[in-house]
N, C-alpha and C positions, 0 to 999 in steps of 0.2 A: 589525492586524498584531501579531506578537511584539515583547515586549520582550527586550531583553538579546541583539542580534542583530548579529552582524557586517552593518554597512554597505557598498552600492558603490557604485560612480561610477553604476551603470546604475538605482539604486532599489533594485535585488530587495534581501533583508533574507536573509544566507547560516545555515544549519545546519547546523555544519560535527560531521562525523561523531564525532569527540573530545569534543566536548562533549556528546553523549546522554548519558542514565542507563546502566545497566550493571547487571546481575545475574547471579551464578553460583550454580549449584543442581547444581551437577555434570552431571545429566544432561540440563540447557538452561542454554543461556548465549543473553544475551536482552538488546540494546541497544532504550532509550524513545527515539525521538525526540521524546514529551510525555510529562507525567506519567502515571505508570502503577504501582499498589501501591505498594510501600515507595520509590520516585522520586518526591518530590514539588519539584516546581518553580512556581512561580507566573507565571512568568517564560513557562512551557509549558505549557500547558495545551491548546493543538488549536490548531487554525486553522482558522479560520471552521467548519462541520459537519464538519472534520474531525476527531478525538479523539485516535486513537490509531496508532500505528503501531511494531508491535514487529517488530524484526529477531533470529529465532530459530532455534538450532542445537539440534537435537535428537537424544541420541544413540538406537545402535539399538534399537531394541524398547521405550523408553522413549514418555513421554509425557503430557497433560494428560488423568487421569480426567474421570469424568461429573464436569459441574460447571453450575449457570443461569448465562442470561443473561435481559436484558428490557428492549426499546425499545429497541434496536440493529443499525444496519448492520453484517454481520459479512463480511469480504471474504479470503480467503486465497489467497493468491499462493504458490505452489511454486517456488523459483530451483534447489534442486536436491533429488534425493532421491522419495521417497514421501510421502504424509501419508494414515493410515486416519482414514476419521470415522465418527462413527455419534451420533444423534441422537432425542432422546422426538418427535419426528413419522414415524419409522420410517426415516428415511434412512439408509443405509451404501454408502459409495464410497470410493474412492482417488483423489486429488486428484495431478499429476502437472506434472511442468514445463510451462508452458504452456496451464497451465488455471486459471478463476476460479471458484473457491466463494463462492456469496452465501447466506448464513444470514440472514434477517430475525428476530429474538428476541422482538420485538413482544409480546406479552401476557406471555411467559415460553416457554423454551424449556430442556432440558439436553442436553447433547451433550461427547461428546470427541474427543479429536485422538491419534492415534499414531506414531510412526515405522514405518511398516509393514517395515521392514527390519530385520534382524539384524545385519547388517555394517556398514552408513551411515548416515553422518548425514543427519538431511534439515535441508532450508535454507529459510526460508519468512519472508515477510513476513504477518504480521497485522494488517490492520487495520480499525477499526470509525469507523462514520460515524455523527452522531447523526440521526433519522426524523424528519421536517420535524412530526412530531407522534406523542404514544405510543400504546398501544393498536392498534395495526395485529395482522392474525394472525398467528403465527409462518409463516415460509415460508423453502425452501430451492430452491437451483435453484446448477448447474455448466453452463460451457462449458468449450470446445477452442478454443485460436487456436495458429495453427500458426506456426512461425518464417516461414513466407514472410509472413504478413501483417504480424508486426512487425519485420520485417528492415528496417533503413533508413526505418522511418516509424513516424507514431503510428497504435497502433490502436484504437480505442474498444472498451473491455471490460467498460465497467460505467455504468451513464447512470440516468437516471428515466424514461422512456417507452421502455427496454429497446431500441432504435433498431439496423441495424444488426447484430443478434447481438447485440448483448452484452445480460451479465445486467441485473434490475431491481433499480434500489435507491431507496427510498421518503423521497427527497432529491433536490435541484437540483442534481447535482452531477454529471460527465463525467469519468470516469479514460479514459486512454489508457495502453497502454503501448508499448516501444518497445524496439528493440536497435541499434545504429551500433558497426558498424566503422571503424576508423582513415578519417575523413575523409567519411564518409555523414552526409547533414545532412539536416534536417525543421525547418519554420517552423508557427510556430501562433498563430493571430491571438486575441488576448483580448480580448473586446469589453469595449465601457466598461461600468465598473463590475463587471464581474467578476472573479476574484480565483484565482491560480495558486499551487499548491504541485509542484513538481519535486522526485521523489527519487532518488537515484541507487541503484539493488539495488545494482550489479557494475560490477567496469569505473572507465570513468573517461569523461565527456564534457565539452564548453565550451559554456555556456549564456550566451549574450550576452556573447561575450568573457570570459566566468570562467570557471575550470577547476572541474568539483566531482568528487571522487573517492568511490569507494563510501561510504555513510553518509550523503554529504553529500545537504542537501536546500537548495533555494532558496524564501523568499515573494515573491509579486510580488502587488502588488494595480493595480487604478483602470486595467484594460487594456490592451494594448498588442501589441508584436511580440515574438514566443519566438523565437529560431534557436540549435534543437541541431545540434552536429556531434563528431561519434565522433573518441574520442580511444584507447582501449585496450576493446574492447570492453565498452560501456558498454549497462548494461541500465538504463531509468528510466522509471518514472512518472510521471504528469502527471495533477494534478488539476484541474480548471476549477471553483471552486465560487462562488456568491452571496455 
């Protein structure tokens, strides 16, 4: 588990949104929930294969040039907005609300990210997972999930044996995500010994009796019972990892 964590009555260990890192670059403004560049924390550094996860606002037509990566789960979630990519394995797409990009970095890979719009900002969650081991080949793959499948439930969008739709990622690890409206609830059983991080994109929902608001993220480790229920249209994440 993390240090330096708001405590509950229920176990989970809260990340509450104020306390991220924070960066402004004029043209991204960009909250760490773990260390990340010039944010360093010791305190945060991931949880369990998870690393990173940056919360970014990009303005229009701006964006991350060609830049490497290597031995990395690379996952990008769109909450609003466009995101152009384009990548040294020949890939070019637009990533859009409701779809998951998985980038594997694996031997080495260079790739960027744009605001494909002129007018808007885009809104996007970044985040990378470490590969249960390095050297894998670089590899890219997108899905579509649509609001009907995470409306009111979790929906698996990202796993290790690709299960389901969702994309593959070359780790033990099961993201979900999910949307609740005021009072729509979803239960998720955590088997022993497995280990949950909850994030909140948007919104607002109560997770075992706690409220968490955007930013906010929960750890819960050594398994158990989840029950989300929508509080102000709460969009969140769910990680299940080893």
């Amino acid at each position: 588990m993390l240090m330096g964590m708001e405590n509950t009555p229920s176990s989970m260990q809260l990340r509450r949104s104020g306390e991220r890192g924070y960066a402004d670059h004029g043209w991204l403004q960009s909250f760490h929930t773990f260390s990340f560049a010039n944010y360093q924390d010791p305190d945060h550094m991931g949880f369990r294969a998870l690393r990173v996860i940056n919360d970014d606002r990009v303005a229009p037509a701006r964006g991350f040039g060609s830049h490497p990566h290597q031995n990395m789960e690379i996952l990008t979630y769109v909450l609003e907005g466009e995101l152009s990519h384009r990548d040294s394995m020949g890939n070019g797409s637009i990533i859009r609300p409701g779809e998951v990009q998985r980038m594997s970095a694996g031997t080495g890979v260079f790739h960027s990210e744009m605001n494909a719009s002129k007018t808007g900002v885009t809104h996007l969650l970044q985040i990378w997972i470490l590969p249960d081991r390095p050297g894998y080949p670089p590899g890219y793959e997108q899905k579509a999930f649509s609001d009907e499948e995470r409306q009111g439930k979790l929906r698996l969008v990202a796993s290790r044996d690709g299960r389901d739709g969702s994309v593959t990622v070359h780790q033990d690890v099961s993201l979900f995500a999910g949307t609740f409206g005021q009072g729509e609830e979803a239960r998720y059983e955590l088997a022993a010994g497995r280990n949950a991080w909850v994030h909140v994109a948007r919104g607002s929902v109560e997770l075992n009796g706690t409220r968490l608001e955007a930013g906010d993220a929960a750890a819960i480790g050594a398994g158990g019972a989840l029950h989300l229920v929508g509080k102000d249209a709460g969009e969140v994440l769910l990680f299940d990892l080893a």
